[in-house]
MARKEVO-30238 format. One record per residue (C-alpha): residue in three letters; z, x, y. Coordinates in steps of 0.001 Angstrom, whole numbers, plus 500000, padded with zeros to 6 digits. Layout:
# residues N
ALAZXY/...
END
This chain:
# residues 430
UNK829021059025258828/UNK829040061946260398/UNK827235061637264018/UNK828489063462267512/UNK827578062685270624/UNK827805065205273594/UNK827774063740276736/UNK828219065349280253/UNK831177064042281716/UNK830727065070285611/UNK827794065237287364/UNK826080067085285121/UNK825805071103284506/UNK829151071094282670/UNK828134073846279855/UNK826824070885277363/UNK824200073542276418/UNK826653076206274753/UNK829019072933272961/UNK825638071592271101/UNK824400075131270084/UNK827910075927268715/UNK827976072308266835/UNK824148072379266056/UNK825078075715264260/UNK826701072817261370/UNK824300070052262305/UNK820934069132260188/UNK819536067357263129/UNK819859067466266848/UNK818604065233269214/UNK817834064752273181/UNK817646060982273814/UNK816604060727277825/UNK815295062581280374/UNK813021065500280401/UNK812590069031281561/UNK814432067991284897/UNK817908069351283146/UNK818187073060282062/UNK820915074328279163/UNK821162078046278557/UNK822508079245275074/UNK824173082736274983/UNK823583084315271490/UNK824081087789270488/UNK823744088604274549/UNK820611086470274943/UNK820073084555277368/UNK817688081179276706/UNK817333078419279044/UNK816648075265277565/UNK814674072229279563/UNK813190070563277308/UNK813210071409273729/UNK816857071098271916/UNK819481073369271889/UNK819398073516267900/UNK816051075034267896/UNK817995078437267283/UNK819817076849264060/UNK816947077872261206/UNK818525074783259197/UNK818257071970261604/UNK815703069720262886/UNK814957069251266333/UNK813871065552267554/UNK812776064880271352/UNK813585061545271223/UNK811636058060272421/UNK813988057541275458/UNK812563061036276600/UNK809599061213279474/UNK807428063936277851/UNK806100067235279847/UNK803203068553277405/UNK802519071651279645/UNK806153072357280211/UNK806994071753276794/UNK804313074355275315/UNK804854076910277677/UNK808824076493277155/UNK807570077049273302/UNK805786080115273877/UNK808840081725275192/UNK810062081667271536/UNK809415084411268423/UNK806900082396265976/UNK809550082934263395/UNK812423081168265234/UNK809653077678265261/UNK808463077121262168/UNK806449074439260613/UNK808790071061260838/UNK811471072409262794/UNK810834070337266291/UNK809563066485266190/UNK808136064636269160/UNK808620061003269198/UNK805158058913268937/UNK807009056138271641/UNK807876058490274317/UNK806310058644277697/UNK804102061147279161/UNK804705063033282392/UNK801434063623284217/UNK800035065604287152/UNK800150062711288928/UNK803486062089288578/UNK804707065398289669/UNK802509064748292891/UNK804135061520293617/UNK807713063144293261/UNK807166065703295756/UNK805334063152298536/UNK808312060234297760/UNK811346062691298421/UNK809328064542301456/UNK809016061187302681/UNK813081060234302250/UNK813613063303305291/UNK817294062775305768/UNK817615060129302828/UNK816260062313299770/UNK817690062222296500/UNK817568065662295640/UNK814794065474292922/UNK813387068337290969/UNK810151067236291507/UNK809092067197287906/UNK807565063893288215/UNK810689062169286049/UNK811255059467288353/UNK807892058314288962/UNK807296058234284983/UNK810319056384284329/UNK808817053747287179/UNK805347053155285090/UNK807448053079282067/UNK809356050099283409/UNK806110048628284953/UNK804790048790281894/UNK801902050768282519/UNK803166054163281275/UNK801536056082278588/UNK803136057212275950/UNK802926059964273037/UNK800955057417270641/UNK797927056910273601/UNK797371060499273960/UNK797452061063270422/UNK793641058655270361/UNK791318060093272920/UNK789222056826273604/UNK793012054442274012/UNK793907057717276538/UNK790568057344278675/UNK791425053685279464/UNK794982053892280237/UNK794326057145282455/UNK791574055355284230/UNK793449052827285438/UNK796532054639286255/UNK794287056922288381/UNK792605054193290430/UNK796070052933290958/UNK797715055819291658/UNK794844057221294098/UNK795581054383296072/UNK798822054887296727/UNK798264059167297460/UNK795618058217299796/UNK796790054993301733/UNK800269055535301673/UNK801007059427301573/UNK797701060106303655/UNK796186062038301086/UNK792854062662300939/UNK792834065004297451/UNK792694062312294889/UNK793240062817291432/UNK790160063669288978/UNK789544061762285800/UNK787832064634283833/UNK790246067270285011/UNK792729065649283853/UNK791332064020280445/UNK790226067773279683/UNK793741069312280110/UNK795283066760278419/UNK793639066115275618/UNK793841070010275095/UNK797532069422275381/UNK796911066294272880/UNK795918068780269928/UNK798216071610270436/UNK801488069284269990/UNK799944066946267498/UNK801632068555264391/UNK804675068195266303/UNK804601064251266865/UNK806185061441264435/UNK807923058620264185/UNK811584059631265129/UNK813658056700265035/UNK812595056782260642/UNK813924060349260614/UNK817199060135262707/UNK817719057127260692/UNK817371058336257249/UNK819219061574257885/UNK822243059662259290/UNK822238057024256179/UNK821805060411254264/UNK825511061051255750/UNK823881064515257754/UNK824883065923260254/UNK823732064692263378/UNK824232065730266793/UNK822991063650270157/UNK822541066319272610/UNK823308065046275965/UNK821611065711279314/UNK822971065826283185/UNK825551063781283262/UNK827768060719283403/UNK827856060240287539/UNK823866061035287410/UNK823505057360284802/UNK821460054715286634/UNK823866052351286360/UNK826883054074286375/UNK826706057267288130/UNK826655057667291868/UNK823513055399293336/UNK821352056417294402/UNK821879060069293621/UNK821370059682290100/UNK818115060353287763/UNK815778057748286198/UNK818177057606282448/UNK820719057022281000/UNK822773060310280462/UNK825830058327278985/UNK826669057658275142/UNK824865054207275517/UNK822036055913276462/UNK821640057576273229/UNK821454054639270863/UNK818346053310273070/UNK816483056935273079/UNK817165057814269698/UNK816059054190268548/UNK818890053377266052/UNK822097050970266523/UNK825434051695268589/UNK827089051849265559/UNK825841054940263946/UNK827331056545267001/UNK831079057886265090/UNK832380060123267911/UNK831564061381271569/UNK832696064395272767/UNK832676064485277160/UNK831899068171278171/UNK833875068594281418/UNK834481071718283318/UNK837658073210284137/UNK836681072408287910/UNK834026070373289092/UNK830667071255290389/UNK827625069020291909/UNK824023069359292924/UNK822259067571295423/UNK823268064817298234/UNK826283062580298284/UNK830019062202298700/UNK832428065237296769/UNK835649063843296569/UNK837235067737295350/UNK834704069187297321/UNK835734072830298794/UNK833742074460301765/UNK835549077340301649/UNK836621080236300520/UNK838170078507297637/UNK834488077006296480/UNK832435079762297190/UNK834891081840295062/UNK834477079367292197/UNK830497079486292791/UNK830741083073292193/UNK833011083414289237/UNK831030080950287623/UNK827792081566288345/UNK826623078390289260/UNK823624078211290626/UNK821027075678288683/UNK819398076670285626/UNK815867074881286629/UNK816025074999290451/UNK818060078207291108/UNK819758075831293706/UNK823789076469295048/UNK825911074353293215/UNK829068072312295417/UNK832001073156294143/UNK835690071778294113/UNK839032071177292270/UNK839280069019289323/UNK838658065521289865/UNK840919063503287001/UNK839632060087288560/UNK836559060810287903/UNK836925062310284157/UNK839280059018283569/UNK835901056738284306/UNK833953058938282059/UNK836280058367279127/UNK836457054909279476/UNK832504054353280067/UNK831367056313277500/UNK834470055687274843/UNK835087059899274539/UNK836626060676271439/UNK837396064528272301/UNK836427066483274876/UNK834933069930275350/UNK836746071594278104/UNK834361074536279670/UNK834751077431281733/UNK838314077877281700/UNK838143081442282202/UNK836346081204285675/UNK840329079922287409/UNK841886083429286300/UNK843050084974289140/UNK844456081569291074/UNK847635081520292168/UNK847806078049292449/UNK845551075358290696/UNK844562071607292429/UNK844495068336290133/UNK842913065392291852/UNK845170062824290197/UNK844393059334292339/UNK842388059029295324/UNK843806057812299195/UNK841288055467300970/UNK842672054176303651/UNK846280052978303482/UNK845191052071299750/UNK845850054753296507/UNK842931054249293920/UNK842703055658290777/UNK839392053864289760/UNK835913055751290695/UNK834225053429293371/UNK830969051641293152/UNK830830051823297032/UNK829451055743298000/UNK830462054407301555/UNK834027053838299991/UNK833780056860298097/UNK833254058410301547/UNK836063057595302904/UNK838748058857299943/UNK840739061706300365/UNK841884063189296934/UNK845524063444296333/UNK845842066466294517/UNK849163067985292226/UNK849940071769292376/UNK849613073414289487/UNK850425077417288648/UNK847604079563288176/UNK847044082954285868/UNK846311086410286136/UNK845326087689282867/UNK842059087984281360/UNK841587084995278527/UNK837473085409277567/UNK838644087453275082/UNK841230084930273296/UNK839952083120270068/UNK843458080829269528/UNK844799078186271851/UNK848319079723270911/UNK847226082830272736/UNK846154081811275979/UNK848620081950278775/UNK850845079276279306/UNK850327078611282572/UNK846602077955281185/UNK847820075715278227/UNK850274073911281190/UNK846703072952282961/UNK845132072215280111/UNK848110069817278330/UNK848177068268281807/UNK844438067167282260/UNK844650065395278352/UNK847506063774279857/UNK845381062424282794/UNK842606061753280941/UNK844188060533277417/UNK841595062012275692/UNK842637065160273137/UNK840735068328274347/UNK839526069810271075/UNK837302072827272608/UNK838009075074275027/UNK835366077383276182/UNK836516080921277839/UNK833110082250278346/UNK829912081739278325/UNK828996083412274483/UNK829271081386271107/UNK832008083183270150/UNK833986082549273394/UNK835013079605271990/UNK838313078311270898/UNK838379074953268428/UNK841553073201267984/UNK839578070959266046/UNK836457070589264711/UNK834348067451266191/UNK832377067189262291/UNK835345066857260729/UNK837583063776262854/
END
């Protein structure tokens, strides 16, 4: 069986878009299992940029199918304007399948974002306002609509009507709104919307499970990331999904155990977006250096990213709740020029030392990070295809974090092109 999970191993934006292009490059199929066109990748190829939201990061493989999963909340607009961004050559016929069982993100749903996290003031979340959450909440009501009702016009006109009424109620008596939502409008677009992706919809769970008991190649491209998990990430800062390797089984709608290996992609430092407590956090010179160097600024909201030292608590948790197998270990190249290099190795709450991520953000809070000095490098590394060449100060840090974590670092990224990429091993093969 040959199946790889990527899964983001921080709090998402970890460079999981340039691991799955480089392993969809061998992969015959590549799914995304949850979320939606709330997470960005961006794939460097031949000094291209293309940022990724919603369609999967294989769609530049010519070989590989590309399945948007059942566990996915579906963005018709967003999802054919993201397509028109591409040659026609590069999509062709068969190449991208929608799942008949995944939800539908409508205007309403956007509209109800925005007005809930206006309405949070000091308490927001830190939502993109693409109307994920609110989707996610009628899926779980059980009121959603999904891929299969907009595919039959006269099952559509039903299940929109009464989703208006209800949701006009809430715009108008609790938000104060007095622009209510239009049936026809609505119907009109959509069902435009309906035709133009029909070719594109199936039954996915039949074709991710024949290809796997066909002993393809498949690759579960992850989104966000482990602390953004509705269970297990930091609540309530987290998104609607499950961004974790469980996650994938449900959203790609076949068993846990088809799932061989997960790779965790975790950056070199660590990075976060949005409200809550940053253990590594640096506001300073130190973070807004790293900001720079690495660019990181969000692919879908353009918004500063916190940055801070690497947090090996943190990574720990991820291995254990997600059972990684390997891990991808990304932008490397941006801590060249440190003299010295922080390791968050336990944290200090108190008169306590805990080296288990807290449940408690209020504990979480109150932890200090207890961090172990390690030497930097000077010399430039984005050009260094072997792990034998990299400096050893580099190969120090890096040896060091597998023994934190436990967990065999078989990638190391040192810059943001395909070919930046040095494999110790290859995730297909284990």
């Amino acid at each position: 069986m040959k199946t790889v999970a990527v899964v983001g191993s921080q709090w998402g934006d970890e460079g999981k878009g340039k691991v799955i292009d480089f392993l969809a490059t061998q992969a015959d199929v590549v799914i995304r299992a949850q979320g939606g066109n709330n997470a960005g990748h961006t794939l460097v190829v031949d000094g291209k940029k293309y940022a990724l939201r919603l369609i999967p990061s294989g769609i530049l493989n010519p070989e590989a199918i590309n399945v948007i999963g059942n566990g996915i909340v579906f963005d018709p607009k967003g999802f054919l304007e993201e397509l028109a961004k591409f040659d026609k050559g590069v999509v062709k016929p068969g190449k991208i399948k929608i799942s008949d069982r995944a939800h539908v993100i409508l205007p309403y749903h956007k509209e109800l974002d925005a007005l809930s996290e206006e309405a949070r003031g000091d308490l927001k979340i830190g939502t993109t306002k693409n109307g994920i959450g609110p989707c996610y909440m009628d899926k779980t009501e059980r009121s959603g609509i999904r891929i299969c009702d907009l595919m039959d016009k006269d099952i559509f006109a039903v299940k929109l009507k009464a989703q208006l009424q209800a949701k006009n109620k809430i715009v108008k008596n609790i938000y104060g709104k007095t622009e209510l939502f239009d049936f026809d409008t609505i119907y009109n677009e959509y069902l435009g919307y309906a035709e133009e992706i029909r070719e594109y919809v199936d039954d996915t769970t039949v074709i991710v499970y024949d290809a796997i008991k066909e002993g393809k190649k498949v690759l579960f491209e992850g989104a966000q990331g482990t602390f953004l998990d509705l269970d297990l990430g930091t609540y309530p800062y987290v998104t609607s999904s499950h961004p974790t390797s469980g996650g994938f089984a449900v959203g790609a709608g076949i068993g846990p155990n088809m799932i061989k290996d997960v790779v965790g992609i975790v950056k070199a430092y660590t990075t976060r977006v949005g409200e809550g407590p940053f253990v590594t956090e640096q506001i300073n010179e130190t973070g807004e250096e790293i900001r720079a160097k690495g660019n990181e600024f969000g692919v879908v909201t353009g918004r500063p990213r916190r940055c801070g030292w690497f947090d090996a608590v943190m990574v720990s948790y991820s291995a254990r709740v997600n059972g990684l197998t390997s891990i991808a270990f990304m932008l490397l190249d941006v801590l060249t020029g440190f003299e010295t290099l922080n390791v968050c190795t336990a944290y200090k709450m108190g008169d306590k030392v805990i080296k288990h991520f807290p449940a408690s953000l209020d504990d979480l809070a109150k932890c200090e990070p207890i961090y172990e000095e390690l030497p930097g490098w000077s010399e430039d590394i984005t050009g260094i295809t072997s792990y034998d060449e990299l400096p050893e100060n580099a190969k120090k840090y890096i040896d060091r974090i597998e023994e934190l974590i436990g967990v065999n670092i078989d990638i190391v990224s040192v810059g943001p092109n395909r070919l930046q990429t040095i494999v110790r091993k290859n995730v297909f093969d284990n």
